[in-house]
C-alpha positions in Angstrom: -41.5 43.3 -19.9 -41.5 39.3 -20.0 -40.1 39.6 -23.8 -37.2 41.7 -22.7 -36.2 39.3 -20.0 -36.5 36.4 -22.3 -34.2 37.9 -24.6 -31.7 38.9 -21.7 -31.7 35.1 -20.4 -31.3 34.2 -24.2 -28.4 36.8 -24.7 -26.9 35.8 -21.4 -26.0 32.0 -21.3 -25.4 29.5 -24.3 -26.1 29.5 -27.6 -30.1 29.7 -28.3 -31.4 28.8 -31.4 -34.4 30.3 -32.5 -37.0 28.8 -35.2 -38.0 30.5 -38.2 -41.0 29.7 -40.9 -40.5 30.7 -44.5 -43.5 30.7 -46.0 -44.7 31.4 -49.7 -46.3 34.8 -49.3 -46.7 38.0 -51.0 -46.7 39.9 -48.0 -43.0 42.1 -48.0 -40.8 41.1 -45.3 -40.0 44.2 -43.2 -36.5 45.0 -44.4 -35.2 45.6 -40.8 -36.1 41.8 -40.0 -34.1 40.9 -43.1 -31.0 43.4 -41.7 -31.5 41.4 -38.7 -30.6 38.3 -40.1 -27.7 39.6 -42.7 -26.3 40.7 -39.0 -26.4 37.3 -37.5 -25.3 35.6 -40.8 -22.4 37.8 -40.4 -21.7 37.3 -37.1 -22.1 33.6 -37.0 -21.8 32.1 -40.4 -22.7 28.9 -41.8 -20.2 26.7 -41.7 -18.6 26.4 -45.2 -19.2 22.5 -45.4 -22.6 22.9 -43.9 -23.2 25.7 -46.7 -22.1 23.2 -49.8 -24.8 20.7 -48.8 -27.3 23.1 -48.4 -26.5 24.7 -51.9 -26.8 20.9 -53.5 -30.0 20.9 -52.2 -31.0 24.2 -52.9 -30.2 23.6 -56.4 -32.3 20.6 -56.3 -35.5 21.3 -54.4 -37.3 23.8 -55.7 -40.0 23.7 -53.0 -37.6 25.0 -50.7 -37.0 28.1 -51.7 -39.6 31.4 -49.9 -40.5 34.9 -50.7 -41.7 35.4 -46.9 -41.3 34.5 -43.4 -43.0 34.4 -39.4 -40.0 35.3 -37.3 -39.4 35.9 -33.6 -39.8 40.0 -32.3 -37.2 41.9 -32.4 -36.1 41.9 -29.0 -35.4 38.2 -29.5 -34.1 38.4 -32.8 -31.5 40.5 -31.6 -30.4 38.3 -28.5 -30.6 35.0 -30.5 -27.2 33.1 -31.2 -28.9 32.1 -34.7 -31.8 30.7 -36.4 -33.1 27.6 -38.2 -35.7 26.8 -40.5 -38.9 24.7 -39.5 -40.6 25.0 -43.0 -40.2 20.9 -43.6 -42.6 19.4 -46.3 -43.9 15.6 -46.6 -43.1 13.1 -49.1 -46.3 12.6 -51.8 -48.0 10.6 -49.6 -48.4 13.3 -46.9 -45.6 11.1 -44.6 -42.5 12.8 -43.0 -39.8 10.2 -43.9 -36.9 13.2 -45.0 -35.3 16.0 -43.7 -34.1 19.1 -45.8 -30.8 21.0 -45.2 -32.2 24.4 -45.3 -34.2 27.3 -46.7 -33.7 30.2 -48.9 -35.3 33.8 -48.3 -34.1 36.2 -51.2 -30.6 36.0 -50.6 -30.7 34.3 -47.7 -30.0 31.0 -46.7 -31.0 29.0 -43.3 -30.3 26.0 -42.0 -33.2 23.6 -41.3 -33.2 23.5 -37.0 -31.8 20.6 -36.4 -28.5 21.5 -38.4 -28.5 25.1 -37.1 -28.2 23.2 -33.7 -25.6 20.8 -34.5 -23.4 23.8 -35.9 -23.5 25.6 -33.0 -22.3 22.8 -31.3 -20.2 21.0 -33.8 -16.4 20.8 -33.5 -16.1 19.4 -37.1 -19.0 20.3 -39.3 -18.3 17.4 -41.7 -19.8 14.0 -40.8 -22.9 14.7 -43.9 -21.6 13.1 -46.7 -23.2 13.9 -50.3 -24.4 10.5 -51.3 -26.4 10.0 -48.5 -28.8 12.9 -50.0 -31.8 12.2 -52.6 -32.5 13.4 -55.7 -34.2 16.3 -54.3 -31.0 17.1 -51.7 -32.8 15.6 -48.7 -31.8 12.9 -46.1 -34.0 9.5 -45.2 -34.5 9.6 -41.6 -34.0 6.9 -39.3 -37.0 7.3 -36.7 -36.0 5.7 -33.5 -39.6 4.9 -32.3 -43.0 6.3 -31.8 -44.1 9.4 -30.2 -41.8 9.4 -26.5 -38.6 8.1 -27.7 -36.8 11.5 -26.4 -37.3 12.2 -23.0 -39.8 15.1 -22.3 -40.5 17.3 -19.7 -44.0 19.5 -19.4 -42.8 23.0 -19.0 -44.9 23.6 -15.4 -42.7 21.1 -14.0 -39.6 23.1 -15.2 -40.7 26.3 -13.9 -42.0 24.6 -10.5 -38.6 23.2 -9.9 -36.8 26.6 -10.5 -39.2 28.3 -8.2 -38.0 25.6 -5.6 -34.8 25.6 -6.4 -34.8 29.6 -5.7 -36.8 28.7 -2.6 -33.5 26.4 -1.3 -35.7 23.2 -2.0 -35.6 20.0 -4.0 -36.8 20.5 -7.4 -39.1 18.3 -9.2 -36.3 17.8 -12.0 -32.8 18.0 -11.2 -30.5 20.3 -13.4 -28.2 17.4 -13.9 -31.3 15.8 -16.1 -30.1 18.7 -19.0 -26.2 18.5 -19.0 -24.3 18.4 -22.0 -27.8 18.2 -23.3 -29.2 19.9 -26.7 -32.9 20.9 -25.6 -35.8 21.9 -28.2 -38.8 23.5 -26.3 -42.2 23.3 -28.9 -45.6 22.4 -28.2 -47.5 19.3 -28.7 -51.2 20.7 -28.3 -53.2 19.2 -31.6 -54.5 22.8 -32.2 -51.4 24.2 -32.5 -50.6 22.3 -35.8 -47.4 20.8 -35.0 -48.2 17.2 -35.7 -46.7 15.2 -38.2 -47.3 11.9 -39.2 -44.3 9.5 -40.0 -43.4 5.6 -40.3 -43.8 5.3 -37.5 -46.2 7.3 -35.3 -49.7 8.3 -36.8 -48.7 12.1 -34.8 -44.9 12.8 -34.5 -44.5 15.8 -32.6 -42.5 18.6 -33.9 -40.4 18.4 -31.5 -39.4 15.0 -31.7 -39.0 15.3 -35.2 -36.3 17.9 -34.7 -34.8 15.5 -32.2 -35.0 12.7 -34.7 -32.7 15.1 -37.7 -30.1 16.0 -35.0 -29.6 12.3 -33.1 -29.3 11.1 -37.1 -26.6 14.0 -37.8 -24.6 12.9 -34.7 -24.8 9.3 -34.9 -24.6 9.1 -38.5 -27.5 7.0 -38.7 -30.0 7.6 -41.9 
């Protein structure tokens, strides 16, 4: 019951973008989970200029191409606007310092987060130019600071200040705090394996990595 009102809030108000892990595995993907996403590839295609840099580095890296992947349930699949790619690798050294464009399944192709983001918000999906990728197709972030650069909220505190908002009082956080706002919810517990380490923070969260890709798309700062 919870899973089919998440995906009627998701289906309901903007676009929602949900993540996606291809993985190496020899595990067949259910084929109606890859109808599901020819479907929403159809219905909300990448944009073409988004598309050429992702085939550059497509035909570059290798490492990002995947023969399986751990998607959302159905229910969510269906009521997502689209879906972007989390499956990021290090450099060498074990150090997050790039960002990829994307990911290929089969015949698929998806955008890393990040850029499956910005194209659902994007006017103009041009500002990536080719030189500014690597040999392998990636892009050299520019990391804004340590871990709490982006301003986080715990997600009690959200659903506190909806249940007083619905009880006519002040909430903790006011909605103003998110408009006009892109917002990535992820996790930060250390067990849950979403750590990364980068220039500069020892443990980056997901999250804020994510952040990092999209502020560098829209401010054209790598």
């Amino acid at each position: 019951e919870d899973d089919q009102k998440f995906a009627e809030a998701i289906e309901s108000s903007f676009p929602v973008i949900m993540a996606v892990a291809p993985e190496i595995s020899s595990r067949v993907v259910p084929p109606e989970i890859l109808s599901s996403f020819h479907e929403n590839q159809t219905r909300y295609p990448i944009p073409s200029k988004l598309q050429q840099l992702l085939s550059v580095q497509l035909a570059r890296d290798s490492a990002s191409s995947f023969t399986g992947v751990v998607a959302p349930i159905s229910e969510i699949r269906k009521a997502s606007h689209s879906f972007g790619s989390v499956s990021t690798a290090p450099d060498s050294d074990g150090v997050f310092r790039h960002a990829g464009i994307g990911s290929r399944l089969g015949s698929l192709n998806f955008l890393s987060l990040p850029f499956a983001a910005y194209s659902a918000i994007a006017t103009d999906a041009s500002v990536i130019d080719q030189s500014l990728l690597d040999q392998e197709g990636r892009l050299a972030l520019r990391f804004l600071g340590a871990a709490g650069t982006f301003k986080r909220y715990p997600i009690s505190s959200i659903i506190k200040s909806f249940q007083l908002l619905e009880e006519g009082q002040d909430p903790f956080i006011k909605l103003e705090e998110f408009k006009d706002s892109v917002v990535f919810v992820g996790v930060e517990a250390p067990g849950l394996l979403d750590l990364r380490p980068t220039p500069l923070a020892e443990n980056l969260t997901g999250v804020e990595y994510n952040a990092t890709v999209l502020d560098n798309i829209q401010n054209q700062r790598f």
